[in-house]
C-alpha positions in Angstrom: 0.0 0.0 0.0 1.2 3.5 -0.7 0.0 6.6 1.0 -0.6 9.8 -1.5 -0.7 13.4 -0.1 -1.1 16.7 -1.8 0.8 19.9 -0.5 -0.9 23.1 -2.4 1.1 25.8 -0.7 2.9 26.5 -3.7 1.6 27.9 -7.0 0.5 24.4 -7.5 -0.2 21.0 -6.5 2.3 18.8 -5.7 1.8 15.2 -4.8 3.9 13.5 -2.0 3.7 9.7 -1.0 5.1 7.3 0.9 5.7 3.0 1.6 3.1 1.7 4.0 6.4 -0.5 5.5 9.9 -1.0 4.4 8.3 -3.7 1.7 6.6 -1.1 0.0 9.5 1.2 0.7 11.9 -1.3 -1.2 9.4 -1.2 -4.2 9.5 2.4 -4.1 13.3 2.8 -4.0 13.3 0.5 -7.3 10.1 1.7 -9.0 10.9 5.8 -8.1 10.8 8.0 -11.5 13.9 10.6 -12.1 11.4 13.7 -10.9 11.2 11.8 -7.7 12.8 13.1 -4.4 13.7 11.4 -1.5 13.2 12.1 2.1 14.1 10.4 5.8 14.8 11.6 9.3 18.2 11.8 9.6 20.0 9.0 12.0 16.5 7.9 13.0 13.9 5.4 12.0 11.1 7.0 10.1 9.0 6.6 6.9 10.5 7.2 3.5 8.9 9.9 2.1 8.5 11.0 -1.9 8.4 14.1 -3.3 7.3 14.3 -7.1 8.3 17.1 -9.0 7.1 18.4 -12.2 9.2 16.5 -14.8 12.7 19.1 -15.7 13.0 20.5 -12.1 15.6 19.8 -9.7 15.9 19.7 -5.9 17.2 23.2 -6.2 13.9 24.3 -7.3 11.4 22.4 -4.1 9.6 25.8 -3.1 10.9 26.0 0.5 6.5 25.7 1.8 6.5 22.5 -0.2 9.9 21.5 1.4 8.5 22.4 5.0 5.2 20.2 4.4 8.0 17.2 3.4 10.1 17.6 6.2 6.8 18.0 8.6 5.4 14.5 7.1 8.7 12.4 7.7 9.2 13.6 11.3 5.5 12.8 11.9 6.0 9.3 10.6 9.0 8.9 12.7 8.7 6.8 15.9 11.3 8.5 17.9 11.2 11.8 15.5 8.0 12.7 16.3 8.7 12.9 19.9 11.6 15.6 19.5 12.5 18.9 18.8 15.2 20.2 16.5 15.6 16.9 14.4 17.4 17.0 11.1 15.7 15.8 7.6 17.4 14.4 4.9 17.2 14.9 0.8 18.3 13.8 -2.3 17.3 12.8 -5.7 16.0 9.2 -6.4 18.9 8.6 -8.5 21.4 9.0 -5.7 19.7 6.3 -3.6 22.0 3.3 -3.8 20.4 -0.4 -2.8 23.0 -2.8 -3.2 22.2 -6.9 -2.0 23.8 -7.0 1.4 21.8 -4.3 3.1 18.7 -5.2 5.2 15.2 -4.4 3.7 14.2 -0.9 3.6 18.2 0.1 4.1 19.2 2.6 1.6 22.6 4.4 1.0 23.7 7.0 -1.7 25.9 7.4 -4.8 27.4 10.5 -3.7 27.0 12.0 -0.6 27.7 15.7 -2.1 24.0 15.5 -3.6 22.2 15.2 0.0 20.8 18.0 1.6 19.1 18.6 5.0 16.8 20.4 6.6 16.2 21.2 10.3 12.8 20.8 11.8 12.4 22.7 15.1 9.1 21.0 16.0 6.2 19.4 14.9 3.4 21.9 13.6 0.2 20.4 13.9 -1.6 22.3 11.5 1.2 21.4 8.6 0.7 17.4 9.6 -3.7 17.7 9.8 -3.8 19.7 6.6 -1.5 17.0 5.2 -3.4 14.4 6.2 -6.9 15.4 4.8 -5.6 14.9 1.4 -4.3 11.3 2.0 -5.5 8.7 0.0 -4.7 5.0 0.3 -4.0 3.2 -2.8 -2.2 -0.1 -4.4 -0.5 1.0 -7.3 1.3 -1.0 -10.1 4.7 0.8 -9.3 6.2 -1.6 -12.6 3.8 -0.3 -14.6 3.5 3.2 -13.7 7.2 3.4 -14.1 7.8 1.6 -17.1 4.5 3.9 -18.5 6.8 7.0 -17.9 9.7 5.6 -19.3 8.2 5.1 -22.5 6.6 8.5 -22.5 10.2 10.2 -22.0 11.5 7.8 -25.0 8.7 8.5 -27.4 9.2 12.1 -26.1 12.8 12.0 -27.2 12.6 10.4 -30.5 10.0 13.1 -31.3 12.9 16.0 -30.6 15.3 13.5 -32.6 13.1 13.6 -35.8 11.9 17.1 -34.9 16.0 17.9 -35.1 16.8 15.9 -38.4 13.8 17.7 -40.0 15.5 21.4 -38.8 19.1 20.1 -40.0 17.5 18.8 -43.3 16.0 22.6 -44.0 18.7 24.3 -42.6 20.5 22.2 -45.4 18.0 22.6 -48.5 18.4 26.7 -47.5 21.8 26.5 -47.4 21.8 24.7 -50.7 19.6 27.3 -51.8 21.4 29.9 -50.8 24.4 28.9 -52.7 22.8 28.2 -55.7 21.7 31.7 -55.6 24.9 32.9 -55.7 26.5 30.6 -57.9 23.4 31.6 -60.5 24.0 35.9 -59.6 28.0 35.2 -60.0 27.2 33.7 -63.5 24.9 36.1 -64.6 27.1 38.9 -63.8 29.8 37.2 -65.6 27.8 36.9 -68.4 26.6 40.3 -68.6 30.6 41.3 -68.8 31.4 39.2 -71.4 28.3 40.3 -73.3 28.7 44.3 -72.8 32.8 43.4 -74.0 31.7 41.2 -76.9 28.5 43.8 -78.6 30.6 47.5 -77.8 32.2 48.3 -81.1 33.1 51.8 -81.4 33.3 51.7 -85.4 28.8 51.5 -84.8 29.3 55.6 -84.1 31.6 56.1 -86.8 
């Protein structure tokens, strides 16, 4: 099962979801999309927590109401985290998450450690955590699916711009063609027009 929330403090709605348990949390680690962002209280035991952002933005660009709501709902679904003050939150994209076979279910590490960010909560806000959780929605999704749905979206997406490219480079090379045809055709007929004004001026006409 996978919990879905919706933070609209931004200029619009962004969805946020997390694993019902580590099982579903080691399905979301493999099934995450690229937009995806990760986060998890920091040294402490607490949910894994997804942020989805509109497809060509990056972590730098998490409007910092939308990042508060994230960092909220992790510390809430923290065991120990929810009970204290001044905890820290971790970030990164879903790219940087590294799963390799010897760690325990639901462990995680990351690729490079220069791409994690945190956050520091002060405290729980109540009003953050209820608004929150009015928009949650329970729901058992094909995470395979969904994914491999995307993926072929972003490929059929980028063989469009491929042929969209080779038709600009193919006129870009008929106007270049044309262009040199044009002046291959105006150097001739100038050249012609010498040759004829040499060849018809005969000065014994106005004798």
């Amino acid at each position: 099962m996978v919990f879905y929330f919706t933070s609209s403090v931004a200029d619009r709605p962004y969805t946020i979801y997390m694993g019902k348990d580590k099982h579903e949390n080691e399905d979301l680690i493999k099934y995450g999309w690229p937009e995806d962002i990760w986060f998890h209280v920091d040294k402490l035991s607490s949910a894994h927590v997804y942020l989805r952002l509109p497809k060509g933005h990056t972590i730098n660009e998490i409007p910092a109401e939308v990042l508060i709501d994230c960092a909220q709902l992790v510390k809430n679904n923290s065991i120990q985290g929810c009970k204290m003050n001044n905890i820290n939150v971790v970030y990164t994209p879903w790219a940087n998450l590294k799963k390799t076979g010897d760690m325990d279910v639901g462990q995680i590490g990351f690729h490079k450690h220069k791409e994690v960010k945190l956050v520091t909560v002060e405290k729980k806000v109540n009003e953050i955590v209820n608004r929150l959780e009015k928009t949650k929605v329970e729901n058992f999704p094909d995470l395979a699916a969904e994914k491999e749905s995307r993926d072929r979206e972003e490929r059929n997406e980028k063989k469009a711009q491929l042929q969209e490219l080779k038709k600009q480079e193919k006129e870009e090379q008929m106007k270049r063609k044309e262009m040199e045809d044009l002046r291959s055709y105006t150097s001739l007929m100038k050249s012609d027009n010498m040759q004829t004004n040499e060849d018809g001026y005969d000065s014994d006409d106005f004798m």
